[in-house]
C-alpha positions, -999 to +999 in steps of 0.1 A: -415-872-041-416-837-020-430-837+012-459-806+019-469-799+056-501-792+061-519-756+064-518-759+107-478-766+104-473-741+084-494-712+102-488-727+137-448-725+137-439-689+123-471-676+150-452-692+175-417-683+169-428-648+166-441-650+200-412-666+216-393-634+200-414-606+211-421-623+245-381-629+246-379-595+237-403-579+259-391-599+290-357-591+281-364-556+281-383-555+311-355-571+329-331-542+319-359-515+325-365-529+360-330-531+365-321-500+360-354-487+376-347-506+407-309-495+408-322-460+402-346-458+430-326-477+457-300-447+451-329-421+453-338-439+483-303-442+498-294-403+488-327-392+505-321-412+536-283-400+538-293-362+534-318-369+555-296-380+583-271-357+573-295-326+581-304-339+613-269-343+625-261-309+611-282-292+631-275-309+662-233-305+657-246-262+649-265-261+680-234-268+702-215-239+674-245-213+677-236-217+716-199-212+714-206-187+688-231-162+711-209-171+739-181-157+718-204-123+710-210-121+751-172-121+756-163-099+731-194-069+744-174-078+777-145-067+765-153-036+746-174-026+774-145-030+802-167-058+820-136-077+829-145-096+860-130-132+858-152-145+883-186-132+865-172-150+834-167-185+849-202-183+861-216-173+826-198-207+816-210-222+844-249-215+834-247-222+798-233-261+812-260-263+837-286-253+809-273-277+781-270-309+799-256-328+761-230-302+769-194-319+779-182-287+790-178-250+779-144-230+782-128-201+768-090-191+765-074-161+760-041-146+750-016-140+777-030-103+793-051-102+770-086-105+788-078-080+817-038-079+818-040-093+853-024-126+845-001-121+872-021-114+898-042-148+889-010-170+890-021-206+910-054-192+917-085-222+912-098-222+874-062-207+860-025-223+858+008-211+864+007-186+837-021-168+850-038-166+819-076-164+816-082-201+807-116-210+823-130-247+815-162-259+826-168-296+826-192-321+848-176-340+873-199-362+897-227-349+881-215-311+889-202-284+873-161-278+881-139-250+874-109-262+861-078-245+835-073-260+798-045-279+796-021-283+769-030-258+749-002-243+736+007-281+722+008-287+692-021-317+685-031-319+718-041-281+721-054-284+682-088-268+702-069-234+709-039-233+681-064-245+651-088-218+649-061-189+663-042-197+628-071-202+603-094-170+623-123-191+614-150-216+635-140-249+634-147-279+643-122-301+659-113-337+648-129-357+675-109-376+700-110-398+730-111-375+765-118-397+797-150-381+817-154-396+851-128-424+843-145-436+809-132-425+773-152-407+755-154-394+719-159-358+712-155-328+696-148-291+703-168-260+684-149-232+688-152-200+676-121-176+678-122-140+691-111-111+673-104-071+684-095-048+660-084-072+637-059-087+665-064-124+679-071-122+717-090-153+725-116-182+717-147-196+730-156-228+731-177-262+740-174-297+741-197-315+722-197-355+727-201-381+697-224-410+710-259-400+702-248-394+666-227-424+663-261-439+674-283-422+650-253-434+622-253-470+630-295-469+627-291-459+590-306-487+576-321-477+535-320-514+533-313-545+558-277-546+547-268-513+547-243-499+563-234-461+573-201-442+583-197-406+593-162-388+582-146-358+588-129-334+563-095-352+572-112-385+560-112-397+597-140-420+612-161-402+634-185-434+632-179-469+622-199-502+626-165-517+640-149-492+668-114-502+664-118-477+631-128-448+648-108-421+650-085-433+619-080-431+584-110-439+562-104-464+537-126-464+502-126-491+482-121-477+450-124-443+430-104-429+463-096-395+448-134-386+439-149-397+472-117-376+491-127-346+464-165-351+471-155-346+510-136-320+509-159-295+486-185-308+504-204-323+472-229-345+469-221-382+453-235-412+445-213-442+427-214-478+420-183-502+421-171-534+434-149-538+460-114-546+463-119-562+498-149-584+493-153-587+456-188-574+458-208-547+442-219-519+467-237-489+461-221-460+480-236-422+489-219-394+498-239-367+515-219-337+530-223-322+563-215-283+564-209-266+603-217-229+603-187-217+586-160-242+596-155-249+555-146-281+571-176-303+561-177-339+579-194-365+556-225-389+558-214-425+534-238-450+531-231-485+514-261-506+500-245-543+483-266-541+448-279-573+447-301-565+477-311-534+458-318-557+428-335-584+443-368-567+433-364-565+397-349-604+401-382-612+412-399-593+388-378-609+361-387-639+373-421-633+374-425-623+342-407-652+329-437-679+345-461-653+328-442-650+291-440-696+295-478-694+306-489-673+275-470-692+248-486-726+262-523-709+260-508-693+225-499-730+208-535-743+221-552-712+207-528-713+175-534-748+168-571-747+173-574-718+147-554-733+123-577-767+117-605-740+118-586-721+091-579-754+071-610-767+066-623-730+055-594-730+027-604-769+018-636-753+011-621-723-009-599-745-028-629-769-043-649-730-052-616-716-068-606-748-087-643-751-104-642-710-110-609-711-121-621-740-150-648-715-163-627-683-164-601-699-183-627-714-213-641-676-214-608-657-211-595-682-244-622-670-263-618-635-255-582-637-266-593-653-301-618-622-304-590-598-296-562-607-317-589-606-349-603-572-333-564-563-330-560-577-372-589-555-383-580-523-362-541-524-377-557-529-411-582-501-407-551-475-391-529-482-423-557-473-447-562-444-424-530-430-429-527-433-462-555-414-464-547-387-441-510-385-460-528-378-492-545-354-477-524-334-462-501-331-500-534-317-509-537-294-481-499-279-485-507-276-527-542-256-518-524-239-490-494-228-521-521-217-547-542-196-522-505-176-506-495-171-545-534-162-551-527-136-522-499-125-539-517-118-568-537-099-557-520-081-537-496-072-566-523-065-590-542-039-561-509-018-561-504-013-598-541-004-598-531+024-576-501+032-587-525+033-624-549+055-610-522+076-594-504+079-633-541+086-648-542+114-621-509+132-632-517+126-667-547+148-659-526+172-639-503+173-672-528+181-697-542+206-677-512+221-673-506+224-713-536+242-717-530+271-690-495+273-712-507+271-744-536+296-733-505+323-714-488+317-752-513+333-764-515+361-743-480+364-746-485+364-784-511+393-780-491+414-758-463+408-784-484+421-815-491+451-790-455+456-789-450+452-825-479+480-832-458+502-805-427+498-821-445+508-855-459+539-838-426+549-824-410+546-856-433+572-870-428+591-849-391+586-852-394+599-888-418+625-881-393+638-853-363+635-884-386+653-908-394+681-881-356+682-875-348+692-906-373+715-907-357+732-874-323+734-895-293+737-870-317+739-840-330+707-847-294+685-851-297+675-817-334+665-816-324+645-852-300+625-833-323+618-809-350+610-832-328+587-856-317+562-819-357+559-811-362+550-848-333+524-843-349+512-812-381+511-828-369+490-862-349+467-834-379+463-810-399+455-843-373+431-852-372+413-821-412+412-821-416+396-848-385+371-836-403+368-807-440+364-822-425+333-847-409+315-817-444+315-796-461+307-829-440+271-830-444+271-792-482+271-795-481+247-822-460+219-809-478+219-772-510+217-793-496+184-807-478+175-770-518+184-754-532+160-782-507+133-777-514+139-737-553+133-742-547+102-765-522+086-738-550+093-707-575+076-726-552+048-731-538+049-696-577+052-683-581+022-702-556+003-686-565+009-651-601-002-655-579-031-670-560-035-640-592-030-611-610-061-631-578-082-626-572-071-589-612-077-583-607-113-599-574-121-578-589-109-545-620-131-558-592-160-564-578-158-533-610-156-512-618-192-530-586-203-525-580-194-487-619-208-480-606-242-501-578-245-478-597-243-446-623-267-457-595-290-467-577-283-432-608-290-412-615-322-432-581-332-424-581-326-391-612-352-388-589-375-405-563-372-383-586-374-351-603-409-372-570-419-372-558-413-335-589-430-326-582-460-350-547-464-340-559-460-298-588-485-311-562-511-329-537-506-292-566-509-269-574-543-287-538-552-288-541-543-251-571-565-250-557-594-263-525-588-245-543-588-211-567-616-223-537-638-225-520-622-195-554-634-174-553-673-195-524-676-179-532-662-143-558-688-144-534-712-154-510-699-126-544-702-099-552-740-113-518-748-098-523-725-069-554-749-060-535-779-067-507-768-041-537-754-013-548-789-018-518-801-012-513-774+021-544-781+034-540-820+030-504-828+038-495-853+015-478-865-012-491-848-047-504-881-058-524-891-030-540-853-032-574-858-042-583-842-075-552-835-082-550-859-116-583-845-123-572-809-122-541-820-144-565-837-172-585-807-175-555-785-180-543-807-209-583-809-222-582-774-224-548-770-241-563-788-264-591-768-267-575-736-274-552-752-300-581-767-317-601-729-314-567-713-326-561-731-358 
């Protein structure tokens, strides 16, 4: 049989492998966070602390260059001021020693005539050589100030203090070396400024600046107890080491040798990790650049930090918050456990409610499928008589629909030959009105004809009165005979055409007396027909207007139909629906019945038959199969 763990296995586990993860994680991240935190401060730390320092021995190395520099200015008023006095000059030099004790010594050397262009006159003389060039040095000796020449200037290396800044024209600072002072060697340095006149060379000044207090204040640069700190001039020489044997040479670096050389020379900051070749460990190293007045020469400040002593803060932590991650997932599993039995015997509790809900809702949700499917029968049953219904209907509709547009039809035809009858009647009277104004002119005409006719008599009278008075006259009257005889022609022709004339109207008269009595016979006719005509186009318009209110009546008697059957067929899918979702929820309860047969199981442990009321949950299932077969046949 299959094995269930019980509810507090099952909840207990996944909470505490969750919390082993995002502890895991948290610490995990942490760790890197204060890693890189730590490894991020210690190099703030060490880069303030190195500029620091570096500041500080700036200013010191400046304060010996700001001497030799306004020493320089003095010589050079001197000079352009014709103050040439040698002996005036070594006691200037001899002040500014006695007033800056830190002061090695102070000295100045010019070209050969170049001061006063006396050298010969100062050949072997105390503070010059056997050049006689003005080469004044001031230096302590048994606590005193002596006047003594520079030596070896002209010498390449050895006289780097003169020959240096005559070829670059610029302060410099020397590279420091070892000069005995009272029998012990000594590291220092020279800051010399060189002198120029009208764009000529002519001399330098300078002083002599020694190196122990600031190989001192170097070897106390301590960011962390196993730091260490070397100073480094632009030549990558040691100026201060924590083993002497070094100073003075080459500086070594342990790797990336071309940036830290780079990062000297421009005088740029730099801050890098690495492990190194020597040791095999991981140092962090700082660069921080010392820039001298305008030497362009800057001397370097590098510390070196080993990283695990800048990391052995965030170790700590790490391992601090490791105890604290261990400690909370061993109060977690108490808690966890604790809540789960609480938890199981809540869902014991649940499980017996669900199981004898679960029972009731399945009995009630049978019977509500048996009422749906018969509400689902009936609906379907109902929706096909429906639209039957609503498909006779709507033939009806499109027949009424035909009969009222050929109605309209009608009618309209039968309203334009009404007009079109009316208009004919109206010209028929136009016609016959006509007739009678020609009928009545033919009668004037036929008047004024007879007048004619009575003219024509009268001239022809006179025609033959006019012949018989010509003959009368004898031969005085041939002439007026002639005359007389063409008027009696005109007069028998006029007559002729008259009477012609008269006939002609006569038959004219008579035949549109016939046409005008025809005319009158067809306008009562044609009257006849367009009262005719009005009564049919007043009974199509009537038609119509019967016809068109039919059609909307049947319309809106249809369109209840077709919203009786929308709600029918919505009424036969919602009871579909119904049923659907009544069997849908049988067999969710059947689904929860098993549900609480497995939370028994979860909240128990056991084998399923050792569950209690588990058989008895499985017999009620089959009782009510039973049931709804029974209910369904």
């Amino acid at each position: 049989m299959k094995k269930h763990y019980s509810i507090q296995m099952k909840l207990a586990v996944p909470i505490i492998m969750i919390a082993l993860l995002v502890l895991g994680t948290m610490t995990f991240m942490m760790a890197r966070n204060g890693h890189e935190a730590a490894e991020k401060a210690a190099k703030e730390k060490t880069v303030a602390t190195a500029r620091a320092y570096a500041t500080e021995m700036r200013l010191e190395v400046e304060h010996g260059l700001d001497i030799a520099r306004n020493f320089a200015h003095i010589l050079e008023s001197y000079k352009k001021n014709g103050h040439t006095g040698r002996s005036s000059v070594a006691e200037a030099l001899r002040e500014v020693l006695v007033k800056n004790k830190f002061l090695i010594g102070t000295w100045t050397g010019w070209e050969p005539n170049a001061w006063d262009g006396k050298d010969s006159e100062f050949v072997g003389v105390q503070g010059h050589d056997q050049s006689g060039r003005f080469v004044p040095y001031l230096n302590w000796e048994g606590g005193k100030a002596s006047l003594t020449p520079l030596v070896g200037y002209n010498n390449p290396g050895e006289g780097d203090f003169y020959l240096v800044p005559k070829n670059r024209l610029k302060e410099t600072m020397v590279e420091p070396y070892l000069y005995p002072i009272d029998g012990v060697q000594t590291l220092m340095t020279s800051a010399v400024v060189p002198i120029v006149l009208d764009g000529k060379f002519v001399g330098v000044a300078g002083v002599d600046l020694p190196l122990k207090e600031i190989q001192k204040k170097v070897s106390s640069i301590k960011p962390y107890e196993t730091s260490e700190a070397y100073l480094v001039t632009a030549k990558g020489n040691y100026v201060s080491h924590p083993d002497e044997k070094m100073i003075t040479k080459a500086a070594e670096y342990p790797f990336e040798v071309e940036k830290f050389k780079e990062s000297i020379q421009k005088g740029h900051e730099f801050a890098i990790t690495g492990i190194d070749s020597r040791d095999k460990n991981e140092y962090l190293y700082v660069v921080s650049p010392i820039s001298v007045g305008n030497t362009e020469e800057p001397w370097a400040l590098i510390v070196r930090t080993p990283t695990q002593t800048v990391l052995a803060e965030a170790t700590a932590m790490v391992w601090t918050q490791v105890i604290i991650a261990f400690t909370g997932i061993l109060f977690l599993l108490a808690a966890v456990v604790l809540i789960a039995r609480y938890i199981a015997k809540s869902v014991s509790s649940l499980s017996e409610k669900l199981q004898s809900s679960g029972e009731q809702v399945s009995s009630a949700i049978h019977q509500l499928s048996i009422a749906g499917q018969s509400l689902s029968q009936s609906s379907s049953a109902s929706a096909a008589s429906l639209e039957e219904t609503v498909a006779s209907l709507e033939e009806l509709t499109s027949m009424v629909k035909l009969n009222s547009d050929n109605a309209k039809q009608a009618a309209a035809l039968s309203s334009t030959s009404s007009e079109v009858a009316v208009q004919g009647e109206r010209e028929m009277l136009d016609l016959l009105a006509s007739m009678r104004e020609i009928s009545d002119s033919s009668k004037k005409i036929e008047e004024i004809i007879n007048v004619i006719d009575d003219i024509a008599f009268q001239t022809n009278l006179l025609a033959l009165n006019a012949s018989v008075e010509a003959a009368r006259a004898g031969e005085h009257g041939k002439g007026f005979a002639v005359v007389a005889e063409a008027v009696r022609s005109l007069a028998q022709r006029s007559a002729s055409a008259a009477k012609d004339i008269t006939s002609l109207i006569k038959e004219s008269v008579e035949k549109i007396e016939r046409g005008t009595f025809k005319s009158e016979k067809s306008g009562e006719m044609l009257k006849n027909i367009v009262q005719s005509v009005k009564k049919v186009s007043e009974l199509n318009n009537e038609i119509s207007m019967a016809s068109e209110e039919q059609s909307t009546g049947i319309g809106q008697i249809s369109k209840a139909m077709n919203q009786l059957d929308q709600s029918v067929q919505s009424n036969a899918a919602s009871s579909e629906e119904i049923a659907g979702t009544a069997e849908e929820i049988n067999t969710q309860a059947q689904i929860m019945k098993s549900v609480v047969d497995e939370l028994n199981l979860v909240v128990y442990g056991e084998d399923s038959e050792n569950v209690p009321g588990a058989r008895v949950t499985e017999f009620r299932g089959k009782a009510d199969s039973d049931d709804s077969v029974k209910k369904a046949a």
